[in-house]
C-alpha positions in Angstrom: 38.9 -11.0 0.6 38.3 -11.2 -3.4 36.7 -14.3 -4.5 38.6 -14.2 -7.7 41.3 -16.1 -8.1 43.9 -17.0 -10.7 45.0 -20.5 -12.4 42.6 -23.5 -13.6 41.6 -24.1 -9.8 40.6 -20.6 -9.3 38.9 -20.7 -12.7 36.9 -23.4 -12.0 35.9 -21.7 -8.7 35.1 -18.6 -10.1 32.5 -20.6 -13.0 31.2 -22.5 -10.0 30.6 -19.2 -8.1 28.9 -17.1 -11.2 27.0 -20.4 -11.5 25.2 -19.8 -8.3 24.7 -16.4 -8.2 23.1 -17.1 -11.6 20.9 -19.7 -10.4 19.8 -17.6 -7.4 19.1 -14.7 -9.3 17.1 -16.7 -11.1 15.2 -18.5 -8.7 14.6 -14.8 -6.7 12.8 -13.9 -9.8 11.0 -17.0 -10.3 9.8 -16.9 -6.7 9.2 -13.0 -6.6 5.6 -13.0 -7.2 3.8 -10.1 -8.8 2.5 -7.3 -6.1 -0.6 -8.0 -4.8 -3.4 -4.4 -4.1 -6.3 -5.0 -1.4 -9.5 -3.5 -3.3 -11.6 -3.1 0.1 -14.8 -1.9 -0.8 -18.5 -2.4 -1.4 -20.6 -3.1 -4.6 -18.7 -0.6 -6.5 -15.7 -2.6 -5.8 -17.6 -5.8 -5.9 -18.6 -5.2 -9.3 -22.0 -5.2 -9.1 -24.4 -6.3 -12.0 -21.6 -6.8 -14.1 -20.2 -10.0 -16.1 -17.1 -11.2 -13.8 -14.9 -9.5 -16.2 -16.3 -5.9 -16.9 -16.6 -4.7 -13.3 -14.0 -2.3 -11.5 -11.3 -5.3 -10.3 -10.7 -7.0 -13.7 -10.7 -3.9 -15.7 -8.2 -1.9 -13.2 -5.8 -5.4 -13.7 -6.5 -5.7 -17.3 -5.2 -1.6 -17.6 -2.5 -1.9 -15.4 -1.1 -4.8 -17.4 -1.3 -3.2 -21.0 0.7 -0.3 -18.8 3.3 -2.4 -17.8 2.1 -3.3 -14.4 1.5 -7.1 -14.1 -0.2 -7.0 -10.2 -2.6 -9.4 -8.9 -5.8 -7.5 -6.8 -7.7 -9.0 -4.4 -11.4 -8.1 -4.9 -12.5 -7.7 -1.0 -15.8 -5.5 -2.2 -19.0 -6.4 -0.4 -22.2 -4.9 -2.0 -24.2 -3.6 0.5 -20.9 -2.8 2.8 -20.5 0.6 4.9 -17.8 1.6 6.2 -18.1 -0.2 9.7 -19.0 -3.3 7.7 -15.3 -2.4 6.1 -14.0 -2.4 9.9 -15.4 -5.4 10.8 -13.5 -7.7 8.3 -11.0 -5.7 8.4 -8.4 -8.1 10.2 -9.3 -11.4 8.0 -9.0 -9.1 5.0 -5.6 -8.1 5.5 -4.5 -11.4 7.2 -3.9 -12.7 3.6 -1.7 -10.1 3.1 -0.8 -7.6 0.3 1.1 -4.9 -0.8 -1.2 -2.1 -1.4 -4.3 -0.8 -0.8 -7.5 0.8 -2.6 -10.2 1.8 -0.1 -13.1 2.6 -1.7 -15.3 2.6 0.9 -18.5 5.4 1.8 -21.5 5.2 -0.8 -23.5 3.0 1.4 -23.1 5.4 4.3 -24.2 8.0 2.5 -27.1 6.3 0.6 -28.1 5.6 4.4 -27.6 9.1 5.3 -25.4 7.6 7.8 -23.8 10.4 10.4 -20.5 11.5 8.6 -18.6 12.0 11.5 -19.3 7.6 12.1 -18.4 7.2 8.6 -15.0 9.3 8.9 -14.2 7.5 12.3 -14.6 4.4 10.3 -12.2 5.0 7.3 -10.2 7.0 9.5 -9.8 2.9 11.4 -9.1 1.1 8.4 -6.3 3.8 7.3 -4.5 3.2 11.0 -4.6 -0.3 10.5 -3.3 -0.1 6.7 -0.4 2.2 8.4 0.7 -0.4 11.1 1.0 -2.5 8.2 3.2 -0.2 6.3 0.6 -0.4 3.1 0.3 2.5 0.8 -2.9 3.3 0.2 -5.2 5.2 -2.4 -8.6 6.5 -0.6 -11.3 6.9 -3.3 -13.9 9.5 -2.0 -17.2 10.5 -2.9 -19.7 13.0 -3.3 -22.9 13.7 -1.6 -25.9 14.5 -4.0 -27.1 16.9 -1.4 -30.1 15.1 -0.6 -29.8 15.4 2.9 -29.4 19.4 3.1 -25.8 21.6 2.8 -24.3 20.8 5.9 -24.5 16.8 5.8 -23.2 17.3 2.4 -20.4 19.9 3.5 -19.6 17.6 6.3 -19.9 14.1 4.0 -17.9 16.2 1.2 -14.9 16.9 3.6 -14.2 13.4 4.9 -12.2 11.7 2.1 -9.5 15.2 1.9 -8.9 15.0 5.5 -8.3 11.8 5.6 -5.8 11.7 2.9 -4.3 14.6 4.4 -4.2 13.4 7.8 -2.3 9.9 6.7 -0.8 11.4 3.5 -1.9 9.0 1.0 -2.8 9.1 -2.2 -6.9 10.8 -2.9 -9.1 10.3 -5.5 -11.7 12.7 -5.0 -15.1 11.1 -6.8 -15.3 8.1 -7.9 -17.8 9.4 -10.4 -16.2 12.4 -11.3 -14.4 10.9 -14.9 -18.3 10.0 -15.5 -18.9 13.5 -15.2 -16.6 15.8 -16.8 -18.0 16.1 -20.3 -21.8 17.4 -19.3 -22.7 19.0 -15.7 -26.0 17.5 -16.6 -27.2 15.2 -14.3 -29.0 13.3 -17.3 -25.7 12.4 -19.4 -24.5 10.3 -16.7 -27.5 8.0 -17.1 -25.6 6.6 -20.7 -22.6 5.3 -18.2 -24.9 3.9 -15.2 -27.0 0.8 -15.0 -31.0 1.0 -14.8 -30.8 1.9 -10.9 -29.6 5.2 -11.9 -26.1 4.2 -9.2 -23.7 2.0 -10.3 -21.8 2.4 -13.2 -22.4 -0.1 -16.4 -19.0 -1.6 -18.3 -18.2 1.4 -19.9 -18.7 3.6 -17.3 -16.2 1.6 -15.5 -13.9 1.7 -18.1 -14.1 5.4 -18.2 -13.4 5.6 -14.2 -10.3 2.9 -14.8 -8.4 5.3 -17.2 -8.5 8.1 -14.7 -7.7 5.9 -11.6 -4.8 3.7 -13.5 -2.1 6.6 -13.3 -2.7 7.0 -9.3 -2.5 3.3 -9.1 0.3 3.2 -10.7 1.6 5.9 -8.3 0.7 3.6 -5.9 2.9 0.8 -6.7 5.8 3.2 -7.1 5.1 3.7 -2.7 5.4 -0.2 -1.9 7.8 -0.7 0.3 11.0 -2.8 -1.2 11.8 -5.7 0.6 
């Protein structure tokens, strides 16, 4: 059945009907709030030593915005956290919901020299979980320094590919690695990091922010319409 009609009744019934599909459009979009990423993580996350609005949160909104992405992300960083810290709030965390997910997750472990295999068991949790939920998710891995000999750092090194290979989400390898690719000296990174020699300062963050926005973006593209 066509609901147009003819003559000044069905005139008045088709205004009356474009009326209210115009006014629910309109509401849908006033309703529709923006898309909202989980940053689960630790200090690097957290932001860490930083003014509220230079650390890794803020900045990753602020790009996203000025590349067309308006997106609200939940900072659920914990300085200090491991990866079985990031298991054990893992339910209250996601029972605020959201549409996405950056796990960042791993430096503590590793600081810790924390068996790799616990720390891959951990993450490989939180990415079942983020699954049942049907949330994309971008895994941000790390590098081990190789303080702890070749084969923790082979096996430490290995965790984050697998991972994303095993639930097929998106992978950014190193977290530092944007901090690293104009010197492979150890002693140019120090101009990007705060005085404890780890986390990264403002513009070190910046730096890691231009080379994570595009996968984040990518990331928004794998939310699920609903």
């Amino acid at each position: 059945m066509s609901f147009l009609s003819y003559g000044p009744v069905g005139a008045l019934r088709n205004v009356t009907f474009a009326f209210i599909v115009l006014v629910g459009t309109m509401l849908t979009v006033a309703t529709a709030g923006p898309l909202t990423i989980v940053a689960l993580g630790d200090s690097l996350t957290a932001g860490y030593g930083l003014p509220p609005e230079q650390g890794f949160v803020p900045q990753m909104k602020a790009w996203l915005a000025t590349h067309g992405a308006e997106v609200a992300i939940a900072n659920a960083g914990v300085s200090g956290d491991t990866t079985a810290g990031g298991v054990g709030r893992l339910d209250w965390t996601l029972a605020s919901g959201g549409d996405a997910m950056i796990l960042n997750l791993g430096g503590n472990d590793l600081l810790r020299g924390i068996d790799p295999g616990a720390a891959q068991g951990n993450l490989d949790t939180i990415l079942a979980a983020a699954r049942a939920k049907r949330l994309p998710v971008l895994l941000v891995g790390l590098k081990s320094s190789g303080n702890y000999g070749p084969d923790y750092k082979a096996a430490f090194d290995a965790i984050y590919p697998a991972l994303a290979a095993k639930y097929q989400v998106l992978l950014f390898p190193d977290y530092f690695a944007p901090l690293k690719k104009d010197s492979a000296d150890p002693a140019a990174l120090t101009q990007y990091l705060q005085p404890d020699g780890i986390h990264p300062n403002a513009q070190g963050v910046a730096m890691i922010v231009a080379e994570m926005g595009p996968i984040v973006l990518d990331l928004l593209k794998q939310v699920p319409v609903k």
